[in-house]
Every structure is written in structure tokens, then in C-alpha cells.
C-alpha positions in Angstrom: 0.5 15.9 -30.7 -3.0 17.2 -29.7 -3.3 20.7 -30.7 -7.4 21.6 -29.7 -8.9 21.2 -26.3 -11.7 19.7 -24.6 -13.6 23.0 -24.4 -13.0 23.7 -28.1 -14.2 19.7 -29.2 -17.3 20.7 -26.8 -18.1 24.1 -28.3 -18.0 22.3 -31.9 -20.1 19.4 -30.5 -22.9 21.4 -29.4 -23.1 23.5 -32.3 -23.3 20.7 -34.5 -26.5 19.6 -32.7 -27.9 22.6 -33.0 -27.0 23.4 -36.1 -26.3 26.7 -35.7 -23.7 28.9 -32.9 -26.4 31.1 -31.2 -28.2 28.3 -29.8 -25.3 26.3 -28.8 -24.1 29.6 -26.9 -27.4 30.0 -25.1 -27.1 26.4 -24.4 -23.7 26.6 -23.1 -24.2 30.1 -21.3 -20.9 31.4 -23.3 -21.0 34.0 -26.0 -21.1 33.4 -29.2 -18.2 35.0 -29.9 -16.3 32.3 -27.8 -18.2 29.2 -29.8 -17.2 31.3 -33.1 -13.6 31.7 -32.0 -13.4 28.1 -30.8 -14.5 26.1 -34.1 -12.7 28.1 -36.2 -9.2 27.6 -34.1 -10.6 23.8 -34.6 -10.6 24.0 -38.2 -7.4 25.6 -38.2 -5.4 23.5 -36.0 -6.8 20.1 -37.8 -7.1 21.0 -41.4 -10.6 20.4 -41.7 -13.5 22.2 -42.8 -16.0 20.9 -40.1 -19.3 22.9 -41.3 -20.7 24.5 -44.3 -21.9 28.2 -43.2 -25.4 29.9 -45.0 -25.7 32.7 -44.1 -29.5 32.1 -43.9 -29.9 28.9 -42.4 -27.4 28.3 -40.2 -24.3 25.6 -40.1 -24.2 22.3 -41.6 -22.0 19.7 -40.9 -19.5 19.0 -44.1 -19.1 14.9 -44.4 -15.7 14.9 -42.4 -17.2 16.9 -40.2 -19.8 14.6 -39.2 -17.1 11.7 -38.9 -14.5 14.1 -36.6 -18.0 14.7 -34.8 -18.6 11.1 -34.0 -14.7 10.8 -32.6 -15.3 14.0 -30.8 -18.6 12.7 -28.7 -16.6 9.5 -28.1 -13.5 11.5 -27.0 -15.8 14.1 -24.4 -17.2 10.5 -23.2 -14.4 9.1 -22.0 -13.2 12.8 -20.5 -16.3 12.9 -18.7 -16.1 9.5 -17.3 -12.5 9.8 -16.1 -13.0 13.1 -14.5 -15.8 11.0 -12.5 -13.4 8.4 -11.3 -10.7 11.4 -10.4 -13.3 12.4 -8.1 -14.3 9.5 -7.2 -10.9 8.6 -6.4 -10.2 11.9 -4.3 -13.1 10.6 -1.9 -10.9 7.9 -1.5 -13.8 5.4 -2.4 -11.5 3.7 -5.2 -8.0 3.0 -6.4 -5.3 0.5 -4.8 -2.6 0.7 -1.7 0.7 -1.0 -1.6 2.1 -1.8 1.8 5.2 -3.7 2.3 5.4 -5.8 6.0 7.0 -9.5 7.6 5.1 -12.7 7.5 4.6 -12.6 11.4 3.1 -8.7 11.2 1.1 -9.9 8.2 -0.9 -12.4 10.4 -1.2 -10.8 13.6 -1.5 -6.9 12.1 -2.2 -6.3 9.0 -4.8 -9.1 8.0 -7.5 -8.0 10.6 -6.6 -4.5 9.2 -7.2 -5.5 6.3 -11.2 -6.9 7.1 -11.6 -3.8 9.5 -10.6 -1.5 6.5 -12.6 -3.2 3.5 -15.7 -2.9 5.5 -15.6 0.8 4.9 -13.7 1.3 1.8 -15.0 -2.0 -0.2 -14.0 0.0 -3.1 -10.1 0.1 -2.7 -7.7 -3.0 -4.0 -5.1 -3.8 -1.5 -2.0 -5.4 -2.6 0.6 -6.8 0.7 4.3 -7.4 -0.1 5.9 -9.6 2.1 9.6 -9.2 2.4 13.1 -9.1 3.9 13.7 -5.8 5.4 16.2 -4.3 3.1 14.2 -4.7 0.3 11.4 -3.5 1.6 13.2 -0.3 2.6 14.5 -0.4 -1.3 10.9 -0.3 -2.5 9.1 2.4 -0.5 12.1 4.7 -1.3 11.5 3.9 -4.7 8.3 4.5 -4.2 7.0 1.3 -5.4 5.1 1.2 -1.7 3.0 3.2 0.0 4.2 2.7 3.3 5.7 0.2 5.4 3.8 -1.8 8.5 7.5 -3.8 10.2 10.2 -4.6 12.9 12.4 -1.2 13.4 15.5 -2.3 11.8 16.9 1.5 11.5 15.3 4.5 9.2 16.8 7.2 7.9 15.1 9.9 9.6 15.6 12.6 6.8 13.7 10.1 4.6 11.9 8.0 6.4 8.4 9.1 9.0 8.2 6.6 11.9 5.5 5.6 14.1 5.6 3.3 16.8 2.9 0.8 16.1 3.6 -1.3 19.2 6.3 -2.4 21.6 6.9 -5.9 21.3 9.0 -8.3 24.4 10.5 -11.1 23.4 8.9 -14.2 24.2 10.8 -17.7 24.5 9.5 -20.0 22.1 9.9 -23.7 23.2 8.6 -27.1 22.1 5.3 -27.8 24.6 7.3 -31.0 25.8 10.2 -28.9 27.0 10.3 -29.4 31.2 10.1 -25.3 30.9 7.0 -24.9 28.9 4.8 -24.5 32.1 6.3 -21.9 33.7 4.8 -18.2 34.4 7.9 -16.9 33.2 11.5 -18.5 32.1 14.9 -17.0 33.7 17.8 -16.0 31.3 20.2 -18.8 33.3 17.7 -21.8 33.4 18.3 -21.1 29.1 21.9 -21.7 30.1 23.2 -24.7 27.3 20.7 -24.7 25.5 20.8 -24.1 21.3 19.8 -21.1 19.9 17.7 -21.3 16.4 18.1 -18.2 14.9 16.4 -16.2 12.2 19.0 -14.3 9.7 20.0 -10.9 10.1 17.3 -8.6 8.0 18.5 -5.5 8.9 21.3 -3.4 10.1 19.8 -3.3 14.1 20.3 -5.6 16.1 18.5 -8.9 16.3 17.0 -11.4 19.0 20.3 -13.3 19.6 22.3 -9.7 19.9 19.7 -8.8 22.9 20.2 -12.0 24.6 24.2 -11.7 24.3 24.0 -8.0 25.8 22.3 -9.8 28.9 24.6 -12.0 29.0 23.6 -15.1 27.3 25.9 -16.6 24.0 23.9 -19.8 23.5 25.7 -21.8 20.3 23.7 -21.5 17.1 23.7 -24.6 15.3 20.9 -23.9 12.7 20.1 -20.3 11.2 17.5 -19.6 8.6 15.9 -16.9 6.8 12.3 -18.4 7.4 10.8 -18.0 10.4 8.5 -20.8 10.2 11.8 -23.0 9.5 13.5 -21.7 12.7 9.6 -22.7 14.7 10.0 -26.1 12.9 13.3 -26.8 14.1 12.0 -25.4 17.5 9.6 -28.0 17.4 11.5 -31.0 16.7 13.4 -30.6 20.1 16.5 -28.6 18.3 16.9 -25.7 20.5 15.1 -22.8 20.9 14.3 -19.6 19.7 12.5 -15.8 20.6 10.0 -14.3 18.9 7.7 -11.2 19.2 4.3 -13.2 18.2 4.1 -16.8 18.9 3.0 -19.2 15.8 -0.8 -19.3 15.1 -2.6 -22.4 16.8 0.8 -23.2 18.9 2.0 -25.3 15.8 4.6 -25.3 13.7 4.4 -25.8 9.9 5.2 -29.6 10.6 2.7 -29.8 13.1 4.3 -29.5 16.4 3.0 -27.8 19.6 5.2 -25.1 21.0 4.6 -22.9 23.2 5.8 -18.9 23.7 6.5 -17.9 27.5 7.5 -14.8 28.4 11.0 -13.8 30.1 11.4 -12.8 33.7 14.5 -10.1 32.8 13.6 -7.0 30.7 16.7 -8.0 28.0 14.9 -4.9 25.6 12.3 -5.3 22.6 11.8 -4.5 19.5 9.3 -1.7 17.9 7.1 -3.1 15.2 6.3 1.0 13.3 4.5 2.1 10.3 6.8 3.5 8.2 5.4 6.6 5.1 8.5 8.4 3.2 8.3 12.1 4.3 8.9 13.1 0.3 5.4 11.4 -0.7 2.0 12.9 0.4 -0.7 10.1 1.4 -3.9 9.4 -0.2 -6.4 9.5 2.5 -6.9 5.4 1.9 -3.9 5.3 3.0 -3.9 6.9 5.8 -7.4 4.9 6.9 -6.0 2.1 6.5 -2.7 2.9 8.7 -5.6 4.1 10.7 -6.8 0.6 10.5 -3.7 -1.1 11.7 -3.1 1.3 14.7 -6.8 0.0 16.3 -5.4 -3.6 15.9 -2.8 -2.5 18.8 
């Protein structure tokens, strides 16, 4: 266990360069009471006798005390330079964020966040989880994220700081063949017998397929998966389809067909896409630029 301190290591450090305490204290601006005090609390707390004293010519460093100095400079080095980075860091010019989103937000939010935000803080690693919504709920009250950039799928207020981010519609996601996929807007009966492709439940509020039952619509569900770019796949082989808040990049699926996102003619609800920050945990500020970030991406 370390028994001396910084100050003390610093006291004896100077003193051995000048070989002698009243020039290290005019050095230091300290008394030389203090320097006195300080070595000989060193000596005492490591065992060593760090300088032989004449009382007409000063101090001299003893063998071991030249080789704890050498340690000692080394030691004050590396105290120096991480008391640099601490500042740096409370600038907020380095250090890393953690924030936890869905594939679709990833694309459409938090990537251009992303470039917007390293153009002023080039200094700052950004790490993006992309997960199911419990787990990411899991890891930001574990505190393994710094906040959260997703689909409101129910917080826990007492916990959990929400901000709506943006309001999303659903949009009806078709294959570009379908007899529909021109239209301004698509009516809830003209989806009447048609398949729904649905995305698995992620959280505990209610999904896609729940909105378009409350209006009035039970379509059959022959295929369900927990990718979404599955479900736009099977969308785009004909199967059925399908709602989503942000239609696929390029209007193609991962197999390379064109589909094609129109937007409903009822209001059946939407969904909130929020940032998310536990209310126990206080923000860096590169946090909060680059929530910042994704809030001018809206």
C-alpha cells in the first residue's frame, strides 16, 4: 500500500537537484520547514535513508536514494501527464461514448450523427451497439451505455430520462410490382387479404401489427422474424407485406429487390423513436454533444 504522497515525492525531488532544502523551498515557494517535514516523513514511511546531511554543505543523495530518485521522477511523470489528460478529458476533447440504438435508427439517425459530431470532437472514440430492445434497456441500467438513441418500447420513468427524438407514421412497405405501389397513399381496406410479414416483438409496447389490429385490420402472419431486413426480403419476393417507420436504403432489399414505402391514408398511431440517459448517471458533455448531434438530424 502507498504510504507518501505526490507532494512529498516532489519536495524530495527538488531537493535532490538542488542539493540542499533552502533552495528547493525558494524554488517551490513553500517553507523550508514544509520540505524538511516532508523528506523526513519519506524516510520514515519507506525505510530508507534518502540523503546524507553536512551540516556545512548541504544534502547528498545516499546510493538508494539516487535509485528511489530515479523511480520518483518517473512516478511525478506519469502524474503529471495523467492529470493533463483529466483535463483534457473534462473539455470533452477525448475519451469514448457508448450508445445503444436499432439497425434502422443506426442508418437513418445516428450515422450522420456520427460525421456531424466527429467534425468537432475528432478526439472522442465512439462505440454503437446495436441490439434487441430489452437488452439494450439491460445495459444502460447497468450502465454499460451511455444512453440509448431507439423505438419507445416503455421506460421506467423513475429510472429512465426520455426525449422524444421524432414522431415516426407507419409507412406500408410493398414490393414496387405490387398494383398499390403507385399510389399517393394506401387505405387500411384495399390491405384487406393480404399477409402480414412481421418483425418479432422487442419490447413490452405494442408493435406494428398491434396498431393495425386496433384499426381494425387482423391480416394472417405467415412469416415472423427478428431481422428486419429478413421481413423487407420476404416483402420483396411478393410474400406479403409489412410497416415500417424508415423505408430500406436505395428501395432494395438485402436480396436485391425494389420495394417501395407509401404512406397510409388513416392515422392508425406511430411510434416515438427517444433518446434515452438513466436519470442516476450524470453526462459527460460529449455526450450530451453528441445527443445534441442526433437531435439536428430530426
Amino acid at each position: 500500500m502507498i504510504r507518501f504522497t505526490l507532494r512529498q515525492l516532489s519536495f524530495f525531488a527538488e531537493t535532490a537537484r538542488c542539493g540542499g532544502i533552502a533552495q528547493a523551498a525558494r524554488n517551490l515557494n513553500v517553507s523550508a520547514a514544509a520540505i524538511s517535514s516532508a523528506i523526513d516523513k519519506l524516510e520514515d514511511v519507506t525505510g530508507l535513508t534518502l540523503f546524507d546531511r553536512f551540516p556545512a554543505r548541504g544534502m547528498r543523495l545516499t546510493r538508494v536514494g539516487a535509485a528511489f530518485l530515479t523511480d520518483s521522477d518517473a512516478l511525478l511523470m506519469q502524474a503529471g501527464a495523467l492529470g493533463n489528460r483529466a483535463a483534457v478529458m473534462a473539455e470533452g476533447k477525448t475519451g469514448s461514448i457508448v450508445i445503444g440504438t436499432h439497425y434502422a435508427i443506426a442508418q437513418k439517425i445516428i450515422l450522420p450523427a456520427v460525421l456531424a459530431f466527429r467534425q468537432s470532437h475528432p478526439g472522442i472514440r465512439i462505440e454503437v451497439v446495436e441490439d434487441d430492445f430489452p437488452n439494450l434497456v439491460a445495459a444502460i441500467d447497468a450502465g454499460e451505455l451511455d444512453a440509448l438513441v431507439v423505438f419507445d418500447q416503455g421506460f421506467e420513468p423513475r429510472r429512465h430520462h426520455v426525449e422524444v427524438l421524432k414522431e415516426l407514421a407507419p409507412l406500408v412497405l410493398l414490393p414496387a410490382s405490387h398494383p398499390l405501389a403507385h399510389a399517393a397513399s394506401i387505405q387500411l381496406e384495399q390491405l384487406t387479404g393480404m399477409p402480414y410479414i412481421a418483425v418479432s416483438r422487442s419490447g413490452p409496447g405494442p408493435s406494428y401489427l398491434d396498431l393495425l389490429q386496433a384499426a381494425g385490420l387482423d391480416p394472417e402472419v405467415p412469416l415472423t422474424s427478428q431481422s428486419r431486413e429478413l421481413v423487407h426480403a420476404y416483402v420483396g419476393k411478393g410474400l406479403g407485406f409489412t410497416l415500417v417507420g424508415f423505408p430500406p436504403e436505395a428501395s432494395r432489399t438485402i436480396e436485391g429487390d425494389a420495394v417501395v414505402a407509401r404512406p397510409l391514408a388513416q392515422d392508425i398511431g406511430y411510434f416515438n423513436v427517444v433518446i434515452v440517459q438513466h436519470r442516476a448517471i450524470r453526462q459527460p458533455e460529449p455526450v450530451k454533444a453528441f445527443l445534441d448531434a442526433c437531435l439536428l438530424q430530426v
